[in-house]
C-alpha positions in Angstrom: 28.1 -19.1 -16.6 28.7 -18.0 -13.0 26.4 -19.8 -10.0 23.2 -18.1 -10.2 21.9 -18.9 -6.4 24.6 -17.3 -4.8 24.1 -14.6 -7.8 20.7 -14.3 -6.3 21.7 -14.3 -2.5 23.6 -11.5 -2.8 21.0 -9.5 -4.2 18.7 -9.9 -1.6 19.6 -6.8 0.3 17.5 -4.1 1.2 19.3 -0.6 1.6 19.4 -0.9 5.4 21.4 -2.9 7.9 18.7 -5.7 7.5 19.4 -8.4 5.2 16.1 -8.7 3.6 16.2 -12.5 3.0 15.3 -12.3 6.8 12.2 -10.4 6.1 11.9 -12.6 3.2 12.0 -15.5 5.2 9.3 -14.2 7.5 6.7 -13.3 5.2 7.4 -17.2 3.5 7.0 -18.1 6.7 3.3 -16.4 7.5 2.4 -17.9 3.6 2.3 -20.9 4.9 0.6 -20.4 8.3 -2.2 -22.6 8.1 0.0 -25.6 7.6 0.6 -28.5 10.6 3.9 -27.4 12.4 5.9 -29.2 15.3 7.0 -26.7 17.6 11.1 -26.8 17.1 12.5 -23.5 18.7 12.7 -20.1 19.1 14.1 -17.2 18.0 14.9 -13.0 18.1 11.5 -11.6 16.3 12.4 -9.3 12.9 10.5 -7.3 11.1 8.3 -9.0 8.4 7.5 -11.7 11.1 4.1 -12.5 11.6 3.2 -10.6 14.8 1.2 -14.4 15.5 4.1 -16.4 15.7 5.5 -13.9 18.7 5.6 -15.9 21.7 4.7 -13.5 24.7 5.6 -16.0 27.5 9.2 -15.8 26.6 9.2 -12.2 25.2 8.3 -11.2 28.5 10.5 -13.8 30.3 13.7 -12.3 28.3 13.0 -9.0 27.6 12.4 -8.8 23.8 10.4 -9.9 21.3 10.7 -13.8 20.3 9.1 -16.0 18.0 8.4 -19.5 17.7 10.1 -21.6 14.7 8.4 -24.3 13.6 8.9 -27.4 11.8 6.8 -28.3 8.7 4.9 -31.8 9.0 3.2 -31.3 5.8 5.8 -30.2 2.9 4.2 -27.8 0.2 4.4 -27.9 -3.9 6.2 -25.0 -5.1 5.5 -24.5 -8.9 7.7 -22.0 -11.0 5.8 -20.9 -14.1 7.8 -19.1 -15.9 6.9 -17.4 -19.4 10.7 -17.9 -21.1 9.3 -16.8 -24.5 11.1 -14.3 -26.7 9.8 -11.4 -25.0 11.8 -12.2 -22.1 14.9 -11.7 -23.4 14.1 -8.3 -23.9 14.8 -5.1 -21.2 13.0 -4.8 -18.4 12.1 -1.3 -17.3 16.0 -0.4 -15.2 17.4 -1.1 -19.3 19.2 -4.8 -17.6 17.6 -7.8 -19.3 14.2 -9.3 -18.0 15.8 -12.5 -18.1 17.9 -11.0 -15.1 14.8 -10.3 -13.7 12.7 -14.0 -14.5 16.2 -15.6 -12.6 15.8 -13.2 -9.8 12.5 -13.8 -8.9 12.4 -17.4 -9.2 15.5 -17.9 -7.7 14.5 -16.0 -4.5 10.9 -17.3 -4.5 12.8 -21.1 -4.7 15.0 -20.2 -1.5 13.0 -19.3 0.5 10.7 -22.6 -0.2 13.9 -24.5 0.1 14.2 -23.3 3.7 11.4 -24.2 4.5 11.8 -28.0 3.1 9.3 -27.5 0.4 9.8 -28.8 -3.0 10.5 -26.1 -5.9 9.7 -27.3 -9.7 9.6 -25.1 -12.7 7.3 -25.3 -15.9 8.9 -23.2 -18.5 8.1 -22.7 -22.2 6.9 -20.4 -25.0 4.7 -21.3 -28.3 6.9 -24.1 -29.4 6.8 -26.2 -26.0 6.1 -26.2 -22.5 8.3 -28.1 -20.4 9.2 -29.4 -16.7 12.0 -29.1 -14.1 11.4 -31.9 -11.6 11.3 -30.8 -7.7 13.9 -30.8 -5.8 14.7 -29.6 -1.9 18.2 -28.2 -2.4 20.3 -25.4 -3.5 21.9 -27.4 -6.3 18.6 -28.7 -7.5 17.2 -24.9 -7.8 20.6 -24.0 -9.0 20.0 -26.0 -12.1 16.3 -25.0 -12.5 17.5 -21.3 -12.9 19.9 -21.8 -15.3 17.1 -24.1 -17.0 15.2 -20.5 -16.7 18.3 -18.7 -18.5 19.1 -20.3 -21.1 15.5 -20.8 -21.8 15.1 -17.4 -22.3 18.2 -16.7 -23.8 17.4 -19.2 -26.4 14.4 -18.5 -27.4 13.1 -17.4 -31.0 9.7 -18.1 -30.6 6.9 -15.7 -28.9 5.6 -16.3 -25.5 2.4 -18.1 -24.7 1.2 -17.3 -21.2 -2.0 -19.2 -22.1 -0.3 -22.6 -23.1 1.8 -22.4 -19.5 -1.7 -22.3 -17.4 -3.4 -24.2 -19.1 -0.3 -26.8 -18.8 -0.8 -26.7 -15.0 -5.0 -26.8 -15.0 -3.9 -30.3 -17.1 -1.2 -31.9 -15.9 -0.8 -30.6 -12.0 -3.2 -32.4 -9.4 -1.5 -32.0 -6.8 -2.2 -28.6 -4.7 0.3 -26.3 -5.3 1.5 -22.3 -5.0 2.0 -21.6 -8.2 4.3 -18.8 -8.6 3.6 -17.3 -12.1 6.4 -15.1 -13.6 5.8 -12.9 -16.8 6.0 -9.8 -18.5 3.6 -7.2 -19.2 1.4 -8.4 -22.1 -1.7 -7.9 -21.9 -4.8 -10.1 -20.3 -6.6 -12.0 -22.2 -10.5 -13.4 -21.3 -8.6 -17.0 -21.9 -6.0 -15.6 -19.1 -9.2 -14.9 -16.6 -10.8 -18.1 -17.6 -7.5 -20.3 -16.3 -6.9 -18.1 -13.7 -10.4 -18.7 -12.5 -10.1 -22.4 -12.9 -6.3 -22.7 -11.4 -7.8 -20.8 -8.0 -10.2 -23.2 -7.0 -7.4 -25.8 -6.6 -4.1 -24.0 -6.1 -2.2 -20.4 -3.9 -1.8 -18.5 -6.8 1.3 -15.5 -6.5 1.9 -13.6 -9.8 4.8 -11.9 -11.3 5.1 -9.3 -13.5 8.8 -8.2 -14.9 8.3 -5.0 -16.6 9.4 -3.4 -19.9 11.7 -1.0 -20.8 10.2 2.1 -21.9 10.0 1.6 -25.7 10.1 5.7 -26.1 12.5 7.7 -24.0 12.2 10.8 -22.6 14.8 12.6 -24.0 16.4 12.2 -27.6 18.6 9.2 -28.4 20.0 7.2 -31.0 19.5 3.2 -31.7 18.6 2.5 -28.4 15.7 0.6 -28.7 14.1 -2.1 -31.2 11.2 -4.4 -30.5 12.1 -8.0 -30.0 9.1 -9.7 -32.2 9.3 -7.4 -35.1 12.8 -5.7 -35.2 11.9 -2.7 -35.9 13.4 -0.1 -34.0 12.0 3.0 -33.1 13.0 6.1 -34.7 15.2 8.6 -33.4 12.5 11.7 -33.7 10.0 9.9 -31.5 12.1 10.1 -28.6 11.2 12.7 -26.6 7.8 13.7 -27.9 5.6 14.0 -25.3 2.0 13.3 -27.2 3.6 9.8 -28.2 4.8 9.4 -24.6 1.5 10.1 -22.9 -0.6 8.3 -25.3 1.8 4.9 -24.2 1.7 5.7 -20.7 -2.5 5.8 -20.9 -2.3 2.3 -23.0 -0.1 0.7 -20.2 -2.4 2.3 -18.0 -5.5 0.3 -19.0 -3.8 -3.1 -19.4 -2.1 -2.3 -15.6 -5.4 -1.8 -14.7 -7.4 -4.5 -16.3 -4.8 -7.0 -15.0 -5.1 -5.7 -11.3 -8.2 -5.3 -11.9 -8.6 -9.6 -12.5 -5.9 -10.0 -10.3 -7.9 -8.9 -7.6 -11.2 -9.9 -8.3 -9.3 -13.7 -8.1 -7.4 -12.6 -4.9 -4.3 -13.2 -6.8 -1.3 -11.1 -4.9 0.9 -10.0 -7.2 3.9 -8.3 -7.8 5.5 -6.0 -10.6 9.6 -6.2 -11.1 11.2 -3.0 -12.5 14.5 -3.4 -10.8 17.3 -5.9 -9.1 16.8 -3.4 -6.4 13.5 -3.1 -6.5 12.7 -6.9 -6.9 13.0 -7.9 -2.9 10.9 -5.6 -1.7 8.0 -5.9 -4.0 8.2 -9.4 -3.4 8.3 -9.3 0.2 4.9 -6.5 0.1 3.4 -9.3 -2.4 4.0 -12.4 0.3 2.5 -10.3 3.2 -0.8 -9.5 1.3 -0.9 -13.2 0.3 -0.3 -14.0 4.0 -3.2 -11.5 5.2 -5.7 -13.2 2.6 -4.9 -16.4 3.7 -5.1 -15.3 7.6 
């Protein structure tokens, strides 16, 4: 298997001249603004810095924006849960596997909290167990809690059971944490609101979606698509036909919207995954609305 964190550092571009791991790293940074900091030194501002951080003294003494860096004195919990039930291992919605997707996402979400000398731990699991990476602080530490996250997923047989992994963390986590919550697109459950509900009051709570593929196509095709719990795969004539198409898009539309819809209420930010191109960018718009809750 090839190193999956420089796998993940070299996805973290955005189609511009701009590495987005800086913008990344800017919008981690405003997360966490609250915290205690020692002032350590400065640097050039880039966008997705928080415009509070600018320090105008020296912007105006050298002619362009600059911003204070920081050092933490209080480290933070960063808590991976990730759903690596059998679902995962299915496509997400740009036809590459979700699992693709799940190692993304935590892997990105883990350096940046590396970076900022904050411990990273992952709870994993689906029906059959739930189970714990210890934290670590370093690249090799996160390097083998992602492939904990792959093979994880690529293993699985069982289904997922988002339910289990929260209320693993209501029961076993005291400490406060951001919990970083990375699933698919199954749909909420009153027992998801109730843990949600219960997890807010003592932890940041950041939620990720990885979308499906589309389970009917557009256009007609042939053996392209089979459901990962049942097996069954769709049939060639459904492909293509248009009341079958709308009447998915209108189900996905009401579980999209009763999810946001809790989401919200909760003041969960959250993000949905649809692509490796995609991914950085809806991550980065999900840290900045948890930033401007949290402001």
């Amino acid at each position: 298997m090839p190193s999956l964190v420089p796998t993940v550092k070299s996805k973290l571009f955005i189609h511009s001249k701009r590495k987005s791991m800086q913008l990344l790293d800017g919008a981690y940074a405003s997360l966490l603004h609250g915290r205690s900091l020692d002032f350590e030194d400065l640097r050039e501002y880039v966008h997705g810095d928080n415009v509070r951080d600018i320090d105008w003294r020296a912007t105006a003494r050298f002619g362009h924006p600059l911003v204070k860096r920081s050092r933490a004195t209080r480290v933070h919990s960063v808590l991976l849960v990730v759903d690596t039930g059998r679902t995962m291992g299915a496509l997400a919605a740009d036809d590459r596997p979700k699992r693709e997707l799940a190692v993304l996402a935590a892997g990105t979400l883990g350096l940046l909290a590396i970076r900022h000398g904050d411990a990273v731990s992952v709870l994993h699991g689906d029906a059959t167990a739930v189970r714990r990476v210890p934290p670590g602080r370093s690249e090799g530490a996160l390097e083998h809690a992602l492939r904990t996250i792959d093979r994880a997923i690529a293993g699985s047989s069982a289904p997922s059971d988002r339910e289990a992994l929260l209320n693993a963390v209501a029961t076993t986590v005291s400490r406060r944490a951001i919990v970083v919550v990375v699933t698919d697109e199954a749909p909420m459950t009153d027992e998801t609101d109730r843990l949600l509900r219960r997890l807010r009051v003592q932890h940041d709570l950041l939620w990720i979606t990885v979308r499906d593929a589309d389970p009917v196509l557009g256009a007609r095709a042939s053996g392209r698509r089979r459901d990962v719990d049942s097996g069954w795969g769709v049939p060639d004539f459904l492909h293509g036909d248009h009341a079958v198409l709308d009447e998915i898009a209108a189900v996905r539309a009401e579980q999209d919207a009763r999810r946001d819809e809790i989401l919200d209420r909760l003041e969960i930010s959250h993000a949905d995954l649809r692509s490796q191109v995609e991914a950085p960018g809806a991550m980065l718009r999900m840290l900045h609305r948890r930033a401007d809750v949290g402001a």
